[in-house]
mmCIF file of the N, C-alpha and C atoms, coordinates in Angstrom:
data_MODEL
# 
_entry.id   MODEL 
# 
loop_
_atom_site.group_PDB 
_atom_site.id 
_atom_site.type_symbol 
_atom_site.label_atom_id 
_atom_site.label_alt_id 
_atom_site.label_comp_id 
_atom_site.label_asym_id 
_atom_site.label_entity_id 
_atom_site.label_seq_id 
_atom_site.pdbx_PDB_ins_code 
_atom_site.Cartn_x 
_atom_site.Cartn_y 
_atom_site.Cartn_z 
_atom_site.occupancy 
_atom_site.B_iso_or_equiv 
_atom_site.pdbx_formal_charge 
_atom_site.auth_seq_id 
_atom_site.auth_comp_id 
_atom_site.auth_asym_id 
_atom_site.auth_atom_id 
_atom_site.pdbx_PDB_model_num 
ATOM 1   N N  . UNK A 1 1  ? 193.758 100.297 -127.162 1.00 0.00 ? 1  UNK A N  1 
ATOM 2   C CA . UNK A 1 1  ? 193.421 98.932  -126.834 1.00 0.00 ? 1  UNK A CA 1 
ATOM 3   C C  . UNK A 1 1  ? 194.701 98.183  -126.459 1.00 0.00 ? 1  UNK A C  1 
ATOM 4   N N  . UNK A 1 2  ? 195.114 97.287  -124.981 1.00 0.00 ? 2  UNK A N  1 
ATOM 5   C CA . UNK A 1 2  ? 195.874 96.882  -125.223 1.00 0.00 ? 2  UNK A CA 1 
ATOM 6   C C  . UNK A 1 2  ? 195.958 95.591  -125.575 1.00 0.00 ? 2  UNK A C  1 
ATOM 7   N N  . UNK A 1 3  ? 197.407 94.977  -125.808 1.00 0.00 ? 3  UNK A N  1 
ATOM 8   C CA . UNK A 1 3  ? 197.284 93.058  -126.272 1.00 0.00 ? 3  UNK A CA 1 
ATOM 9   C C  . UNK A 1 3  ? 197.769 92.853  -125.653 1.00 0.00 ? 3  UNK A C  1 
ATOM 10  N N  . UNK A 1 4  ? 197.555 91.013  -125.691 1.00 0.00 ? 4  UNK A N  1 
ATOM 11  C CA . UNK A 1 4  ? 197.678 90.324  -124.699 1.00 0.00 ? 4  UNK A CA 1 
ATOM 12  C C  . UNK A 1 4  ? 199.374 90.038  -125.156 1.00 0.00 ? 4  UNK A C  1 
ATOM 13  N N  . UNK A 1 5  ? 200.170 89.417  -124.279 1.00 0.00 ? 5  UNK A N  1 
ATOM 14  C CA . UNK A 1 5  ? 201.271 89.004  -124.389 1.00 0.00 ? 5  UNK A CA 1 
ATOM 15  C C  . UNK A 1 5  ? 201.449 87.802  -125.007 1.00 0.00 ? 5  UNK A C  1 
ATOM 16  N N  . UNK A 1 6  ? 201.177 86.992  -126.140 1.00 0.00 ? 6  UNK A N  1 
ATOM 17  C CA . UNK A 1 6  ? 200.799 85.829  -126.498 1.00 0.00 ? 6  UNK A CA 1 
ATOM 18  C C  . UNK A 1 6  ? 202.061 85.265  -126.183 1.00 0.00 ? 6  UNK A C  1 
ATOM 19  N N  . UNK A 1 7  ? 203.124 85.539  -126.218 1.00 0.00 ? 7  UNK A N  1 
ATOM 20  C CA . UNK A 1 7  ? 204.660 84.615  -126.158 1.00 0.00 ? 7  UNK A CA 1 
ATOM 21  C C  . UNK A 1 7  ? 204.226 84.236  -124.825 1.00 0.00 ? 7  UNK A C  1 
ATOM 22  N N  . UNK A 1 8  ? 204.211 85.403  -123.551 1.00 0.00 ? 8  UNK A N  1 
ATOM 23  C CA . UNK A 1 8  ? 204.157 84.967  -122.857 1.00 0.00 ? 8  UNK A CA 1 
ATOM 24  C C  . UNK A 1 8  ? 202.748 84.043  -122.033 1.00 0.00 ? 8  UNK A C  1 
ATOM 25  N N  . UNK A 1 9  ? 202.160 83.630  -123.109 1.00 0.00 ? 9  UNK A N  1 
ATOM 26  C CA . UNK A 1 9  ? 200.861 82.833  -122.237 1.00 0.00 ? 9  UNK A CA 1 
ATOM 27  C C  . UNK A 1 9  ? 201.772 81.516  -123.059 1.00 0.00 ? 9  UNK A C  1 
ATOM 28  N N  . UNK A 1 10 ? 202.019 81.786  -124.465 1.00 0.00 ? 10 UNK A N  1 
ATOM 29  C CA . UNK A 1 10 ? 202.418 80.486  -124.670 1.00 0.00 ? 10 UNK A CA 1 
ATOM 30  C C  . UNK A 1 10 ? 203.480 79.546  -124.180 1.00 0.00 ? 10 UNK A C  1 
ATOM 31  N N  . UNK A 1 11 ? 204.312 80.547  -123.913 1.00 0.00 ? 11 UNK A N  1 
ATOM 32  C CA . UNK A 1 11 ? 204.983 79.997  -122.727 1.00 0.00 ? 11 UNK A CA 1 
ATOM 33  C C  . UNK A 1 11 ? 204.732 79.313  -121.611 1.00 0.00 ? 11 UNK A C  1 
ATOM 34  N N  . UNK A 1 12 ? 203.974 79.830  -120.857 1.00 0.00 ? 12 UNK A N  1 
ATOM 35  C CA . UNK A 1 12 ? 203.263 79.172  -119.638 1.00 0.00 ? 12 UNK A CA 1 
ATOM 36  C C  . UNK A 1 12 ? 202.479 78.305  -119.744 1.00 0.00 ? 12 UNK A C  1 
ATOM 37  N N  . UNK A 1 13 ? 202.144 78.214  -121.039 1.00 0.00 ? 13 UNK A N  1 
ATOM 38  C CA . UNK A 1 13 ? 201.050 76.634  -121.486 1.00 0.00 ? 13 UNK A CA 1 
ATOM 39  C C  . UNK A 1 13 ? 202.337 75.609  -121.546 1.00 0.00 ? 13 UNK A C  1 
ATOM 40  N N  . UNK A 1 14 ? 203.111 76.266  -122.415 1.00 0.00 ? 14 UNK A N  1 
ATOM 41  C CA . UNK A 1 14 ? 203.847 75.276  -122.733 1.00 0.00 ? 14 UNK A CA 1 
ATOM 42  C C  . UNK A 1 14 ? 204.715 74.191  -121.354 1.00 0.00 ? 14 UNK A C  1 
ATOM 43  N N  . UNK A 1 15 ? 205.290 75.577  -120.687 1.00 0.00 ? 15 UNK A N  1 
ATOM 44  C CA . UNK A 1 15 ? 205.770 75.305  -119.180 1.00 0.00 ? 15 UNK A CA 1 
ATOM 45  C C  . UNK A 1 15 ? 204.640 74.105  -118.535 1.00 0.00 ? 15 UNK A C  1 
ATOM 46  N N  . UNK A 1 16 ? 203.307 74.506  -118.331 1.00 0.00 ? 16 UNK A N  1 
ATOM 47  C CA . UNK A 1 16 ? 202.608 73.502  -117.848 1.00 0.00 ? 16 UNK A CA 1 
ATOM 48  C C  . UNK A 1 16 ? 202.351 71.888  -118.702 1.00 0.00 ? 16 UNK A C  1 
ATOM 49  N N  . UNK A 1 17 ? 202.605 72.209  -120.233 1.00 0.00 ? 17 UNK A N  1 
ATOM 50  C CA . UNK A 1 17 ? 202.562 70.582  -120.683 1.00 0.00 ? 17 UNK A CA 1 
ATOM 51  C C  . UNK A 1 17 ? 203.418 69.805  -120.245 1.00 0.00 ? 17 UNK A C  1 
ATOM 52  N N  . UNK A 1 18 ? 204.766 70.574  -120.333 1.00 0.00 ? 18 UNK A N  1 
ATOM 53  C CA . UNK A 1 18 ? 205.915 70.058  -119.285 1.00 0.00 ? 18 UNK A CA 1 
ATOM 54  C C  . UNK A 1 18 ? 205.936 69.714  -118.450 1.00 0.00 ? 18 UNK A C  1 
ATOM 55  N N  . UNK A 1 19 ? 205.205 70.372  -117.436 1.00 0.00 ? 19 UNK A N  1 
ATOM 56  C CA . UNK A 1 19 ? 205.557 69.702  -115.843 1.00 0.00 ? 19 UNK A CA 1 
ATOM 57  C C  . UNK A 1 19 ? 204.400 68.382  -116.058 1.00 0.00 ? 19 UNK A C  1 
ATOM 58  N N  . UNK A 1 20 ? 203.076 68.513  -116.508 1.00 0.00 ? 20 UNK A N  1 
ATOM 59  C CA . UNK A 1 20 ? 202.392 67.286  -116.030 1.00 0.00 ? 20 UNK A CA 1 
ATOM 60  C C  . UNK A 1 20 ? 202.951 66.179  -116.902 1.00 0.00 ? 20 UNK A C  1 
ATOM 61  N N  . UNK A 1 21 ? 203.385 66.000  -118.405 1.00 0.00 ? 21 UNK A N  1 
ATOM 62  C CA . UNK A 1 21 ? 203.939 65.226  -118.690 1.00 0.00 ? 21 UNK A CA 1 
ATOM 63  C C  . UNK A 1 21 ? 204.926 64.942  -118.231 1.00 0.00 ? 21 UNK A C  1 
ATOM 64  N N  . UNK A 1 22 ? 205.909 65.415  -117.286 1.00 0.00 ? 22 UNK A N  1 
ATOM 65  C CA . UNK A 1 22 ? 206.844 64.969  -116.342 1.00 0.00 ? 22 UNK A CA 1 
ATOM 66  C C  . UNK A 1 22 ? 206.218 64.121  -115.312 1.00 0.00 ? 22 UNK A C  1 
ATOM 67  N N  . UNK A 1 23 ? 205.202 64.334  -114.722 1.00 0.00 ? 23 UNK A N  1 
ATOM 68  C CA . UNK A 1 23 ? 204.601 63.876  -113.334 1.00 0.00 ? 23 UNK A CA 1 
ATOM 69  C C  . UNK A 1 23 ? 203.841 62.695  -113.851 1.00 0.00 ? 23 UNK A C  1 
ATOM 70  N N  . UNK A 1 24 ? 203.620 62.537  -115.469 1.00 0.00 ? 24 UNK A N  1 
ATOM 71  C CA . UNK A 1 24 ? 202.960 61.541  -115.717 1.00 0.00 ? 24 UNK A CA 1 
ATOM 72  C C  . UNK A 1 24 ? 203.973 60.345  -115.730 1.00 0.00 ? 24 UNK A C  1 
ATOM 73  N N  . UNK A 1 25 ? 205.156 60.793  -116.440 1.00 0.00 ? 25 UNK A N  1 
ATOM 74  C CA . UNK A 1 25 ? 206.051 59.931  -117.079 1.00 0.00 ? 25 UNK A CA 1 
ATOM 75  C C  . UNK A 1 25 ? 206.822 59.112  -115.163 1.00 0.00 ? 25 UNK A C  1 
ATOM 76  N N  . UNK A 1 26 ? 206.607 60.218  -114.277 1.00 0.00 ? 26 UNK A N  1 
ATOM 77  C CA . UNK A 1 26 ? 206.725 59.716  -112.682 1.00 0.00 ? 26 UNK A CA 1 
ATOM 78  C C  . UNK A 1 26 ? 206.480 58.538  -112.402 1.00 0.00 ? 26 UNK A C  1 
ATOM 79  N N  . UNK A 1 27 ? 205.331 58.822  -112.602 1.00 0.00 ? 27 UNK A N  1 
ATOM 80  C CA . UNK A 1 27 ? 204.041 58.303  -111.797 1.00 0.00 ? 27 UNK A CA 1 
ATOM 81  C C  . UNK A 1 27 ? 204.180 56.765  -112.293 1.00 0.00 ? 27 UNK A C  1 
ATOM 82  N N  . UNK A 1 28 ? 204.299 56.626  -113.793 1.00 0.00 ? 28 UNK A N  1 
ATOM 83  C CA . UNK A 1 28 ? 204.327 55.768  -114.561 1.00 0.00 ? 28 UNK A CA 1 
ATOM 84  C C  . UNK A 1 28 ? 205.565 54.674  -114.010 1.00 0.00 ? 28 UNK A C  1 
ATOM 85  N N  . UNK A 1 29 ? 206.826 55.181  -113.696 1.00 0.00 ? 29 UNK A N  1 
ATOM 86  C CA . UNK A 1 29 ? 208.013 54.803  -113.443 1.00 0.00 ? 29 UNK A CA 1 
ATOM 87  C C  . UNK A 1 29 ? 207.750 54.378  -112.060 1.00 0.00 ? 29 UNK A C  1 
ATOM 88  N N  . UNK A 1 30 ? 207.223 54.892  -111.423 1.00 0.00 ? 30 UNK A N  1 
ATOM 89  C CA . UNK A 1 30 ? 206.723 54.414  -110.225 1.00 0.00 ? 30 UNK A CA 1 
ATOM 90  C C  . UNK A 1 30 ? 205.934 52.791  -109.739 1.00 0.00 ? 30 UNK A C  1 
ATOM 91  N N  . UNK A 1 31 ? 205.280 53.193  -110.634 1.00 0.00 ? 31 UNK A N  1 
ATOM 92  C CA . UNK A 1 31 ? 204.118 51.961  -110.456 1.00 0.00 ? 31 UNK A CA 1 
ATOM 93  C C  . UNK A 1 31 ? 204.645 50.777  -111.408 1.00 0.00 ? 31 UNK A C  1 
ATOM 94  N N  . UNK A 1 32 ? 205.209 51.371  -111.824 1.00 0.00 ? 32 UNK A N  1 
ATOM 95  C CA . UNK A 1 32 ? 206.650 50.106  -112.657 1.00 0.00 ? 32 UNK A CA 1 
ATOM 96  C C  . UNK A 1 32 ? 207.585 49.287  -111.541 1.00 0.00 ? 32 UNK A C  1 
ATOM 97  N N  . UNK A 1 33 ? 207.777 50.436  -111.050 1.00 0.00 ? 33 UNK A N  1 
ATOM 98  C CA . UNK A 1 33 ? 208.971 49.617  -110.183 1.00 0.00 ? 33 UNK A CA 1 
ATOM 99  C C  . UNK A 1 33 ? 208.204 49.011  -108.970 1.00 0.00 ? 33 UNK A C  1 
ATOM 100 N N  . UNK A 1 34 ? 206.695 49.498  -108.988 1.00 0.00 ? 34 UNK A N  1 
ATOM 101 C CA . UNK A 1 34 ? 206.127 48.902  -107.598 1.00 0.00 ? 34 UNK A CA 1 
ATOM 102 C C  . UNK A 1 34 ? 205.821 47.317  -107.416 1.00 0.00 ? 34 UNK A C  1 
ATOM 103 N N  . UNK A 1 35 ? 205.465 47.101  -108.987 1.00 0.00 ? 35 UNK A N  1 
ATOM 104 C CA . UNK A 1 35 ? 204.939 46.083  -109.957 1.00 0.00 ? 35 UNK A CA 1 
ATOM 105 C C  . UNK A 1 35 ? 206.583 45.151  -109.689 1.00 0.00 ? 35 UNK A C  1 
ATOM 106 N N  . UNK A 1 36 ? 207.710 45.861  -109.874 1.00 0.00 ? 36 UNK A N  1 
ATOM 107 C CA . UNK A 1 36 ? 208.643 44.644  -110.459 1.00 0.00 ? 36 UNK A CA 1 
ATOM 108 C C  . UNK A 1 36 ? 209.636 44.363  -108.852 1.00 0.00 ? 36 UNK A C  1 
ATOM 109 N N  . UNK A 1 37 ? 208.739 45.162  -107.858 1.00 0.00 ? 37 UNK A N  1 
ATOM 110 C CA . UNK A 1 37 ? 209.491 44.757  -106.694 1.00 0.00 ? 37 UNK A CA 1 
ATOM 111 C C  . UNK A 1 37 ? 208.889 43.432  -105.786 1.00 0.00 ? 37 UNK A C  1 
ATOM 112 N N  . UNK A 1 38 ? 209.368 42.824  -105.323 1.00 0.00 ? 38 UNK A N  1 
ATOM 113 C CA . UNK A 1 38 ? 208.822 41.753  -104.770 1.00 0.00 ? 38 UNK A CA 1 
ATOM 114 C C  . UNK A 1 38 ? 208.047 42.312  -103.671 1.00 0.00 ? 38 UNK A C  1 
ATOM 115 N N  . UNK A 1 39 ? 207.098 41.438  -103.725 1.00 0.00 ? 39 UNK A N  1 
ATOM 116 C CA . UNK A 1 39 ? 206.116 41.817  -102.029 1.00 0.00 ? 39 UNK A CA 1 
ATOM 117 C C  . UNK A 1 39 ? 206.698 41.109  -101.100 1.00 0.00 ? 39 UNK A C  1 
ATOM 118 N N  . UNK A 1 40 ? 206.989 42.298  -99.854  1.00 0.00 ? 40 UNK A N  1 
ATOM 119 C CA . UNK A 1 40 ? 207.206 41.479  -98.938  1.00 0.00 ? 40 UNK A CA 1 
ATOM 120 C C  . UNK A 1 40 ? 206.378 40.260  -98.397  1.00 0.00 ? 40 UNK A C  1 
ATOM 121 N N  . UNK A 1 41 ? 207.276 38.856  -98.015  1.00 0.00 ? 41 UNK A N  1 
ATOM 122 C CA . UNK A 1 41 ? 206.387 37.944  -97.144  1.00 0.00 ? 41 UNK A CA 1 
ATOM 123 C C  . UNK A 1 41 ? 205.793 37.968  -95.792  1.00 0.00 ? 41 UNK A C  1 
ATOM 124 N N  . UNK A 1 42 ? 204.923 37.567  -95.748  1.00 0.00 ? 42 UNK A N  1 
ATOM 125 C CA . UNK A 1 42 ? 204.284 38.250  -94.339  1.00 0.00 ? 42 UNK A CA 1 
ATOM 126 C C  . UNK A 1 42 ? 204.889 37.685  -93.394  1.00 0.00 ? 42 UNK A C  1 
ATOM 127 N N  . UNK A 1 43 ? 205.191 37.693  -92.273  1.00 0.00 ? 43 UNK A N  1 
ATOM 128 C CA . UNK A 1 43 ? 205.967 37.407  -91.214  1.00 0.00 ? 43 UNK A CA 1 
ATOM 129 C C  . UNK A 1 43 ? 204.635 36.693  -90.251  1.00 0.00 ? 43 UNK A C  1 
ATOM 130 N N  . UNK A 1 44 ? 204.697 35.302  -89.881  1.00 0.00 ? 44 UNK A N  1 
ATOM 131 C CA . UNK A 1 44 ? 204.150 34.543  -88.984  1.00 0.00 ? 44 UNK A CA 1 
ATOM 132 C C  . UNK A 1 44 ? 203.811 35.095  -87.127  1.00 0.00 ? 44 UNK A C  1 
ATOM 133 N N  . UNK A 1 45 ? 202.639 35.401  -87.320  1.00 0.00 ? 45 UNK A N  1 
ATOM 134 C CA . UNK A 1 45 ? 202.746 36.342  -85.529  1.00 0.00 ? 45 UNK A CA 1 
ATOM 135 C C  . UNK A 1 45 ? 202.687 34.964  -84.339  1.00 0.00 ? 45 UNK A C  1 
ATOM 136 N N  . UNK A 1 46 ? 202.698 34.155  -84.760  1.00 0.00 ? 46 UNK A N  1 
ATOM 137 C CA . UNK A 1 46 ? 202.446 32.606  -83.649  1.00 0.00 ? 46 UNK A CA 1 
ATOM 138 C C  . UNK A 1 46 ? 203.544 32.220  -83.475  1.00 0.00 ? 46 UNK A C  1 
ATOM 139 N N  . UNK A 1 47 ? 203.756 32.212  -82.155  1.00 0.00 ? 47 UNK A N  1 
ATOM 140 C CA . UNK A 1 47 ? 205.250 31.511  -81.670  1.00 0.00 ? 47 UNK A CA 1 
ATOM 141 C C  . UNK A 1 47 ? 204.621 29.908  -81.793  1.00 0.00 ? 47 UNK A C  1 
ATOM 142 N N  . UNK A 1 48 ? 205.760 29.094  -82.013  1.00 0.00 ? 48 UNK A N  1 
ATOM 143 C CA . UNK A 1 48 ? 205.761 28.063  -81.794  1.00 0.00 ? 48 UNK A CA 1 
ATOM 144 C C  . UNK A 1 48 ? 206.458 27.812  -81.047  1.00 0.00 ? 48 UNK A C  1 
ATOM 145 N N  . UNK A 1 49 ? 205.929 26.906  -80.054  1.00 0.00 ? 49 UNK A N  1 
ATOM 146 C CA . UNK A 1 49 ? 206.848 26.459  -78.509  1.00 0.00 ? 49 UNK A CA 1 
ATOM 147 C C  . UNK A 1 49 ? 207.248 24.899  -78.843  1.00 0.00 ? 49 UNK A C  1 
ATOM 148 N N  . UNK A 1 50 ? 208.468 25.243  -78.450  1.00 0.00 ? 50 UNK A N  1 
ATOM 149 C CA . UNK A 1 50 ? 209.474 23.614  -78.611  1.00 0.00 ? 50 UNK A CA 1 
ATOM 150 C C  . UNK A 1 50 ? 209.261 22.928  -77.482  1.00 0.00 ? 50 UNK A C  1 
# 
């Protein structure tokens, strides 16, 4: 009978909690800084003639 490699699955679980809690902690930092950046002002498309 053979066994499974348990180090190595746990490993690769583990590897994957890692990366998405990385991509979360991203994502997060992201939408932080999207939040604390100013919106651009919209720019007026009508000329005004002098």
């Amino acid at each position: 009978m053979a066994r499974d490699n348990f180090s190595y699955s746990k490993h690769q679980r583990e590897l994957g909690k890692k990366k998405k809690a990385e991509e979360k902690k991203q994502k997060k930092l992201d939408r932080k800084a999207q939040e604390l950046a100013p919106a651009p002002e919209p720019v007026p498309t009508e000329k005004i003639d002098n």
